[in-house]
Phi, psi and omega in degrees: 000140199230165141180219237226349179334288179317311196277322161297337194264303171317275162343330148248049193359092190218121163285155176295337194293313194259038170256336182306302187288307178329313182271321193098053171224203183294167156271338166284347182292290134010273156331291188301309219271337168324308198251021176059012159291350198211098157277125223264161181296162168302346153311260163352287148354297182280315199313286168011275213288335178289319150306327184277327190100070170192151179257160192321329191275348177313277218299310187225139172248148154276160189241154152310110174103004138321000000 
């Protein structure tokens, strides 16, 4: 699974610090799902997607072979 994270956060000029604090997690929790080391729960997901305004699937894709 890939996604859209960075580019959605960055566009509503949102730091990984406060998009962090917004969901409750780490700011490396941020990093990793930014950079596909880490897929966040489905919890983790809607928050995600509530804060930025956007829905889950805006945010994250399946890749081929998913």
């Amino acid at each position: 699974m890939k996604n859209f994270l960075k580019e959605i956060r960055i566009s509503k000029s949102i730091t990984q610090q406060d998009l962090a604090d917004l969901v409750q997690v780490s700011r490396q929790s941020i990093i990793s799902i930014e950079t596909n080391r880490y897929t966040p729960s489905i919890l983790l997901s809607l928050k995600l997607a509530k804060v930025l305004g956007k829905k889950v699937e805006d945010i994250f894709y399946l890749e081929r072979g998913d």
